[in-house]
C-alpha positions as CSV (number, residue, x, y, z in Angstrom):
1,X,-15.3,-35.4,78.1
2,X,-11.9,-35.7,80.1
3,X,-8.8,-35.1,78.2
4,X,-7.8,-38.6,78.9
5,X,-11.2,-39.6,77.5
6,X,-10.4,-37.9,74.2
7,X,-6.9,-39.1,74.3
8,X,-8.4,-42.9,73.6
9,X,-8.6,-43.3,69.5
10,X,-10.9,-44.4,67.4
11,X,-10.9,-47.5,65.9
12,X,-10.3,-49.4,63.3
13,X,-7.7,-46.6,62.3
14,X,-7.7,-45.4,58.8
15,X,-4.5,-46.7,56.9
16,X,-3.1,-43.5,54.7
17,X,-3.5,-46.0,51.8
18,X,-4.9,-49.3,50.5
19,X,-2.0,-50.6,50.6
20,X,-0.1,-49.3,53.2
21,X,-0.5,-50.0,57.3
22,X,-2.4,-47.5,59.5
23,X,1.1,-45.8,61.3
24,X,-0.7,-46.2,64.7
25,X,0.2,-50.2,64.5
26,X,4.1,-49.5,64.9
27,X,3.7,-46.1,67.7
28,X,1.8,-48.6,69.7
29,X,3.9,-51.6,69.4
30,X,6.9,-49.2,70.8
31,X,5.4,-47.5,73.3
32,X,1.8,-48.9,74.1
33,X,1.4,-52.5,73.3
34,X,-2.0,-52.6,75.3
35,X,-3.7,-49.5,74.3
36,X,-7.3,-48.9,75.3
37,X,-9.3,-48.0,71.9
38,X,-12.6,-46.4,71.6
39,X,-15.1,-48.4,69.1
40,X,-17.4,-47.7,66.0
41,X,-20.7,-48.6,69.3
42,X,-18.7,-45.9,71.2
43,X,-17.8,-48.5,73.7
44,X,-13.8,-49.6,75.5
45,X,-11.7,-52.3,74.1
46,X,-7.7,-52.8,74.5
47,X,-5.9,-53.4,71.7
48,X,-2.9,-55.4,71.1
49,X,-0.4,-55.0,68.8
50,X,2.4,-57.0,69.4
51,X,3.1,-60.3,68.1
52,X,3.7,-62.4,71.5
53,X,0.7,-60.7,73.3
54,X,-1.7,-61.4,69.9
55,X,-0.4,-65.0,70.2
56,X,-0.6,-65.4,74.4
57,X,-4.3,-63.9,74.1
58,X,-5.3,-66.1,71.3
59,X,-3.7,-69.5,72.7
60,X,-5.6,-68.8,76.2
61,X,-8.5,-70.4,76.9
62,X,-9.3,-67.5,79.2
63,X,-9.8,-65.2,76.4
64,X,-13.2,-66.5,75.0
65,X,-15.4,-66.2,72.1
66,X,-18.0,-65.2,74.5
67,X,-18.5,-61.3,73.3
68,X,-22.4,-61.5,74.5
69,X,-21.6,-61.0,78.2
70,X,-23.4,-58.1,79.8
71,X,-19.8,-56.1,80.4
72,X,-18.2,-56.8,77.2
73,X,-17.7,-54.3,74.7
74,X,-19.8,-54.3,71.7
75,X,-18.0,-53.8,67.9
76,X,-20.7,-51.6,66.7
77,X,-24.1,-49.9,68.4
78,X,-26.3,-52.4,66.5
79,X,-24.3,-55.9,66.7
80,X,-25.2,-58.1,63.6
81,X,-24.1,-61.4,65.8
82,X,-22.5,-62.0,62.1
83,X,-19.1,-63.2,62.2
84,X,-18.2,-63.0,65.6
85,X,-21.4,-65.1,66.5
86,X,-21.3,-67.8,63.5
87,X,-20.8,-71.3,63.5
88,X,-19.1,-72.8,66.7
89,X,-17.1,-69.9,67.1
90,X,-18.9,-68.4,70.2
91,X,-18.6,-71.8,72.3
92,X,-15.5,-72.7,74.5
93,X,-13.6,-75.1,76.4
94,X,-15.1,-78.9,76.0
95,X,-18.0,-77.6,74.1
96,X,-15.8,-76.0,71.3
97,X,-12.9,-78.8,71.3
98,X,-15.8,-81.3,70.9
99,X,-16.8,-78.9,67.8
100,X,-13.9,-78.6,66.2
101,X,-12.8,-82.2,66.7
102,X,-16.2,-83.1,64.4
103,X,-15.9,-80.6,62.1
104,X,-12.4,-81.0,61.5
105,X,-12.9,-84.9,60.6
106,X,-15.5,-83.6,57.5
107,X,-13.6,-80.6,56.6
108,X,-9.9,-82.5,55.7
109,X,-6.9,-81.6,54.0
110,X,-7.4,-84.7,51.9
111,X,-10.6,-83.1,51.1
112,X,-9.1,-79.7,50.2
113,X,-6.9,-81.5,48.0
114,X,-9.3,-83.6,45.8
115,X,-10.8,-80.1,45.3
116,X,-7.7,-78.6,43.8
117,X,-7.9,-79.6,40.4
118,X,-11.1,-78.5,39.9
119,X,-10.4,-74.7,41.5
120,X,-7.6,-74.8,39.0
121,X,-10.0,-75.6,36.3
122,X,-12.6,-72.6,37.4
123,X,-9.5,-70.6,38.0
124,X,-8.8,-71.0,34.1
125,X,-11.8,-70.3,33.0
126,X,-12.6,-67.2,35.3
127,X,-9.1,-66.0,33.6
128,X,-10.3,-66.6,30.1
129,X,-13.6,-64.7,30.1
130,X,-11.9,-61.9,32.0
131,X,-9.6,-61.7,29.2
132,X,-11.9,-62.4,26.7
133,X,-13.5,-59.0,27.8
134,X,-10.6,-56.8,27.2
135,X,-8.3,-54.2,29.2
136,X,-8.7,-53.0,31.8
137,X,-10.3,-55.6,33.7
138,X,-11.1,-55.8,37.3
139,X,-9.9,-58.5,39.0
140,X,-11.4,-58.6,42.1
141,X,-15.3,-58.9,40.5
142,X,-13.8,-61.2,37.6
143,X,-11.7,-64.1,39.5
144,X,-11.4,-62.9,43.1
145,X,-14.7,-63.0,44.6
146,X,-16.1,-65.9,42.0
147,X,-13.7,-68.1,42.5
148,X,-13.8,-68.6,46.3
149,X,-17.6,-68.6,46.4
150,X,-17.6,-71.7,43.9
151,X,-15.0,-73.4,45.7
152,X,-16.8,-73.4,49.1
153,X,-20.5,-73.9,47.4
154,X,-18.7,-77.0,45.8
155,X,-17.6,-78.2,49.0
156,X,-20.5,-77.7,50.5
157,X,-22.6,-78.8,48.2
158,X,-24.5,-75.3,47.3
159,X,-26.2,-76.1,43.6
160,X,-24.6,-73.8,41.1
161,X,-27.6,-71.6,41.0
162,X,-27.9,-70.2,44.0
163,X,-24.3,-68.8,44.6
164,X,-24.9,-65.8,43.4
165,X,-26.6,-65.5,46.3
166,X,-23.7,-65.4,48.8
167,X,-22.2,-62.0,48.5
168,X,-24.6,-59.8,49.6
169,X,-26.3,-62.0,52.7
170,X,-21.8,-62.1,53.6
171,X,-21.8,-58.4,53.1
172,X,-24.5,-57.6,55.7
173,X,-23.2,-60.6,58.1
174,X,-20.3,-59.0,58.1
175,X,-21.1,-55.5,58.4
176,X,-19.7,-52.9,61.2
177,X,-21.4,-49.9,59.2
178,X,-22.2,-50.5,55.8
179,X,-26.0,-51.6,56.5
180,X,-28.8,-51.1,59.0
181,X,-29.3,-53.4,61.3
182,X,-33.3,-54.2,59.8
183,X,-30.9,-54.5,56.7
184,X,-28.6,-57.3,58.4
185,X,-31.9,-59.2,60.2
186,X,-33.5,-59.4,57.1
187,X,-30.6,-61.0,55.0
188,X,-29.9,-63.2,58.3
189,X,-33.5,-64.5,58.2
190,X,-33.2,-64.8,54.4
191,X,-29.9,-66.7,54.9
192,X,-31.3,-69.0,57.7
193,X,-34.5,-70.1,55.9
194,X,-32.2,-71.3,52.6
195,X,-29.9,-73.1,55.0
196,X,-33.0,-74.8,56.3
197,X,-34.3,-75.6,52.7
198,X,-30.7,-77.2,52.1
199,X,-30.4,-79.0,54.6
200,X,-34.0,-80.4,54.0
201,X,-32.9,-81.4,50.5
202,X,-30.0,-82.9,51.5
203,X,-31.6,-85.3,54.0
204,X,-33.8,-86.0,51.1
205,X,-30.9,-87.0,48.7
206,X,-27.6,-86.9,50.4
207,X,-24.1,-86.3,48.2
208,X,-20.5,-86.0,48.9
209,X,-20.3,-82.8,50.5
210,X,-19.7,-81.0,53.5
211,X,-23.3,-80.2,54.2
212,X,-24.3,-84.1,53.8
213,X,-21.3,-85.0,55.7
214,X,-22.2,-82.8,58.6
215,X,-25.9,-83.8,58.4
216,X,-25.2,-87.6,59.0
217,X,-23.8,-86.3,62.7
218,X,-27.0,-84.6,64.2
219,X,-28.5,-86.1,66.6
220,X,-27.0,-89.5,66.3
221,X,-27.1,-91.8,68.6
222,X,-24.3,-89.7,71.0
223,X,-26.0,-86.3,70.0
224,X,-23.1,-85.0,68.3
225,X,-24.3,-82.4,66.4
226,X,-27.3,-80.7,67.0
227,X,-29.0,-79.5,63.9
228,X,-28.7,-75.7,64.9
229,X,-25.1,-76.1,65.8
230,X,-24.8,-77.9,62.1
231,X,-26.4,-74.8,60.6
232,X,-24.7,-72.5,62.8
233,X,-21.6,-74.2,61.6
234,X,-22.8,-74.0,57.5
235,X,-23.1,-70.4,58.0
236,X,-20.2,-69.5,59.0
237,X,-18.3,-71.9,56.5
238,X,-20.3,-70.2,53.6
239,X,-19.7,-66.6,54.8
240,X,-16.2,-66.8,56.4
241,X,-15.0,-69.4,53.8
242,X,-15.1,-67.3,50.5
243,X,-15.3,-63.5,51.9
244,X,-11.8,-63.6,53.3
245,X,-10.0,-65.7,50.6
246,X,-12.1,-63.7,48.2
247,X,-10.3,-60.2,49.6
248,X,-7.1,-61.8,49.9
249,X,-6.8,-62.8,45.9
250,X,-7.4,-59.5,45.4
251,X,-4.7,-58.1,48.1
252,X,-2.4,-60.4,47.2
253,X,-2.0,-59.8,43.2
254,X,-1.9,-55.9,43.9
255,X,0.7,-55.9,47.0
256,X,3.1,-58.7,44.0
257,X,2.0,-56.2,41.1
258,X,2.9,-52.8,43.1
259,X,6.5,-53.4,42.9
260,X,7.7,-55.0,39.1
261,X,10.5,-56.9,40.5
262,X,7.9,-58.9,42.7
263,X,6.0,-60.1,39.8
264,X,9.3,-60.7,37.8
265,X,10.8,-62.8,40.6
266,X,7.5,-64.8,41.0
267,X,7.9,-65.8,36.7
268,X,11.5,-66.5,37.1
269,X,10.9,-68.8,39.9
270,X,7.9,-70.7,40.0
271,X,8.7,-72.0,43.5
272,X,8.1,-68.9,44.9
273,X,4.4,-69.2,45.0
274,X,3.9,-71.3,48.1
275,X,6.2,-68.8,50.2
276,X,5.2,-65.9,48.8
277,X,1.4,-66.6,49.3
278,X,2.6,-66.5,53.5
279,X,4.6,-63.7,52.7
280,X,1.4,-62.0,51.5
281,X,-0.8,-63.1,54.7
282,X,1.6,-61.6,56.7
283,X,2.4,-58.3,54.9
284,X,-1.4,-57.2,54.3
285,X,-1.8,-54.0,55.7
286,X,-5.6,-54.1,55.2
287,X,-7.4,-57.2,57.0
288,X,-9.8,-55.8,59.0
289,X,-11.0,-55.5,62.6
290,X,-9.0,-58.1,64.6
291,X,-10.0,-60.9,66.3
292,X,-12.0,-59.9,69.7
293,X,-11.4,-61.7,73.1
294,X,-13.5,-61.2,75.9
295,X,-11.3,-62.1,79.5
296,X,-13.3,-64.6,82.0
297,X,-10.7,-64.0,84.9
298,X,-7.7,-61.6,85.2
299,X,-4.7,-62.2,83.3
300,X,-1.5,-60.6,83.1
301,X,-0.4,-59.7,79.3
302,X,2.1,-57.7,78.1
303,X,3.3,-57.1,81.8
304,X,-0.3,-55.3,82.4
305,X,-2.4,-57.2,84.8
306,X,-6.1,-56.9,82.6
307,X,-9.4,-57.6,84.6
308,X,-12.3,-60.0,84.5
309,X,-14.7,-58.4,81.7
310,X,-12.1,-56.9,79.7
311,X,-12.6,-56.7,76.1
312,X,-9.8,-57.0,74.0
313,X,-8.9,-56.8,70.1
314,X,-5.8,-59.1,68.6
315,X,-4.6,-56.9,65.8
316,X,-2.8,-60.1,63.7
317,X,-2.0,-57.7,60.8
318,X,0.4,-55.4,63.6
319,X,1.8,-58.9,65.0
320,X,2.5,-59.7,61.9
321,X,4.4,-57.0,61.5
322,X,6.4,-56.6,64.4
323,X,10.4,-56.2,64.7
324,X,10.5,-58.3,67.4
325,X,9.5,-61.8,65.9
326,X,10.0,-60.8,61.5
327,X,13.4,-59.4,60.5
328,X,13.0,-56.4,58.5
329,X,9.3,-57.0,59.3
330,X,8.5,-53.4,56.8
331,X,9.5,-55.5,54.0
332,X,8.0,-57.8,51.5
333,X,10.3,-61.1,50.7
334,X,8.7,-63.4,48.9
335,X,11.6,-65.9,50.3
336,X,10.5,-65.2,53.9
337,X,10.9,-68.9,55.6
338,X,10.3,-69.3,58.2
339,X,7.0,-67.4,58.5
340,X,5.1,-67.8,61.5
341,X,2.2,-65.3,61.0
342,X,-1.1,-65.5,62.5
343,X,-2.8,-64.2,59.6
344,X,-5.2,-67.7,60.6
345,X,-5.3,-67.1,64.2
346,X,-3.9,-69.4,66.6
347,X,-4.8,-72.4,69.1
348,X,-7.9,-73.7,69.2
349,X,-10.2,-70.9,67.2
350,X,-7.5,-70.8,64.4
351,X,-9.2,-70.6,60.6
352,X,-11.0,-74.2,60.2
353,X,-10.9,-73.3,56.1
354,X,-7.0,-72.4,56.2
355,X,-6.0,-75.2,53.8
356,X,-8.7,-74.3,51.4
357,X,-8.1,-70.8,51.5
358,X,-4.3,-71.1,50.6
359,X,-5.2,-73.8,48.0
360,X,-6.8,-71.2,46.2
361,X,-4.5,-68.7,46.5
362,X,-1.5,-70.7,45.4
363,X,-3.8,-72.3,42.6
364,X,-5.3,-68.3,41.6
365,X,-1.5,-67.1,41.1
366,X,-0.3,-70.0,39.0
367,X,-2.7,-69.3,36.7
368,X,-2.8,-65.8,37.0
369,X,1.7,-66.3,36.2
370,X,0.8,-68.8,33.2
371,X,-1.6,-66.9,32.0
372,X,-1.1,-63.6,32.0
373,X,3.0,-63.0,32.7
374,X,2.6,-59.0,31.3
375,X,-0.5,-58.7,33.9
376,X,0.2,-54.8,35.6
377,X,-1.8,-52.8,37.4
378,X,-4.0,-50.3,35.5
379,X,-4.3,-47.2,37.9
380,X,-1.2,-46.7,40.4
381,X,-1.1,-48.7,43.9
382,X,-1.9,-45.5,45.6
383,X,-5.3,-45.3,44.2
384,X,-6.6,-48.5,45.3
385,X,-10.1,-48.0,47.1
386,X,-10.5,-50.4,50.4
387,X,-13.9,-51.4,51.1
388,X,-15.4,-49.9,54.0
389,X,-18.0,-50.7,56.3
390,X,-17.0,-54.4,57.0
391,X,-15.2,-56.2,59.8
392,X,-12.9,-57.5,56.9
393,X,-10.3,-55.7,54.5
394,X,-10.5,-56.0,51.1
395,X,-10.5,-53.9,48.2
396,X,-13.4,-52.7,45.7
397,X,-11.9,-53.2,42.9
398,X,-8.3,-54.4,41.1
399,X,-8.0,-52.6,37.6
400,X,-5.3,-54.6,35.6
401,X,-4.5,-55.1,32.1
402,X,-1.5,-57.4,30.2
């Protein structure tokens, strides 16, 4: 091995705590915005770190979802095809726009919003049984991760029995090194044949969901939707439409309850929730791998010209926290406005479920303020565990008590 070989670091780097950013993120915003990286399958990437390369590469249509080309780098030695794969996330160009534009019609805002009294609801009565089982609680396996597999089962029209389900088929779709690969084809197989089952059922006896919605536009009479892309598209909803949101609820309440005067400002002034949700997208040191790009043609970013079959990783946490576009970009203010993060991406593979997922983040601390004002943390911020393993950040476990 060259010394420039070991010179290239591994990655994703390890943050020093749960709660605190990895320090490479800043060193290579100041002196090495397009770093080459070495990943977990031992194969090259470049990453970027800086907020108006993250947002050029993601905008371009020349970065593409297409990560199965022969020369592009490969996240881990055993790809899962999980959640870089899912849904109509792999397609581009006419093929994705046409996608989106159908998908987009079933999954509204106005949808979202019907939904919002009824995640409150849940919300309340997640909080009440937690409560009703004493301090400490944990938070994350009490309201974070139940709540946003309800809200998109409801949506999608998943009976209540079967969400249970959810977690651990997510888990292994989502794995970079936390199961074997016979582990993630056999859960992917698994997940498959219920998909087929639903979808079955709900030709049988359509509702008002998502799934039904969706199911009315294969193979009509312009072939809209073919019935793999619908279940391609299910898949991903159900998977990347409660994991994140679930890790974020988590995320969010310990970043506001690691410093007292966060939690006191947020009870003082009620208006604070929408801006401080953002504030908490942006300021989460701990979301994951990136977003990967593979580059059809060469294309000059950050003032380097990058080559056709480049592989590269947008890291939105570092944009999100760089200098250059966020004044005093180190700190959390819950007033922050504007906020242009790109927590969701941006351009046309941005997060389809955005509006749901800070529904129920605005909705899960309401409650969580009404509810429980004296809510703390039960073991200091420096002890939080991130889960590991995954191609999204998160945390095992929230103690808290009131």
């Amino acid at each position: 091995m060259t010394e420039i070989a070991e010179q290239v670091p591994d990655y994703p780097f390890t943050n020093p705590a749960a709660l605190e950013p990895p320090p490479e993120w800043a060193e290579l915003r100041e002196r090495c915005p397009v770093a080459p990286i070495r990943l977990a399958s031992g194969d090259r990437a470049l990453l970027l770190t800086r907020y108006d390369d993250v947002k050029q590469v993601l905008s371009d249509p020349r970065f593409t979802r297409q990560l199965d080309a022969p020369d592009a780098a490969r996240v881990t030695a055993n790809e899962s095809g999980g959640v870089f794969g899912s849904g109509g996330t792999s397609m581009t160009g006419d093929e994705h726009r046409a996608w989106r534009q159908l998908v987009g019609k079933a999954f509204t805002a106005k949808r979202v919003m019907a939904m919002q009294p009824r995640i409150e609801a849940m919300a309340e009565r997640l909080v009440e049984r937690m409560t009703a089982g004493g301090a400490p609680a944990g938070l994350v396996a009490a309201l974070g991760f139940p709540l946003p597999v309800w809200a998109i089962c409801d949506l999608l029209g998943v009976p209540d029995s079967d969400r249970d389900r959810f977690a651990y088929w997510s888990d292994t779709m989502l794995s970079m090194t936390r199961f074997t690969q016979d582990e993630i084809d056999a859960a992917q197989d698994e997940f498959r044949a219920y998909l087929v089952a639903l979808v079955e059922a709900k030709r049988a006896a359509p509702g008002d969901d998502l799934i039904s919605e969706l199911l009315s536009m294969v193979e009509g009479l312009d072939g809209r939707l073919t019935e793999e892309l619908m279940l391609g598209t299910a898949k991903g909803l159900l998977v990347a439409g409660h994991e994140t949101t679930a890790n974020m609820i988590g995320k969010m309440v310990a970043m506001l309850l690691a410093d007292r005067a966060r939690w006191e400002a947020l009870l003082a002034d009620r208006a604070l929730i929408r801006p401080a949700v953002e504030e908490a997208l942006r300021f989460d040191a701990n979301p994951g791998f990136g977003m990967p790009r593979y580059l059809s043609e060469e294309v000059e970013v950050g003032g380097e010209k990058l080559p056709a079959g480049t592989t590269v990783i947008c890291s939105m946490a570092s944009a999100n926290r760089d200098e250059r576009q966020f004044e005093g970009a180190d700190r959390m203010r819950l007033d922050r406005s504007p906020n242009p993060h790109v927590a969701f991406g941006v351009g046309p593979h941005s997060c389809l479920g955005q509006a749901l997922a800070r529904t129920e983040l605005q909705t899960v601390l309401k409650v969580l303020l009404d509810r429980l004002p004296t809510l703390e943390l039960a073991v200091p911020a420096g002890q939080l565990a991130r889960r590991e393993g995954l191609v999204v950040g998160g945390l095992e476990e929230v103690p808290v008590r009131w």
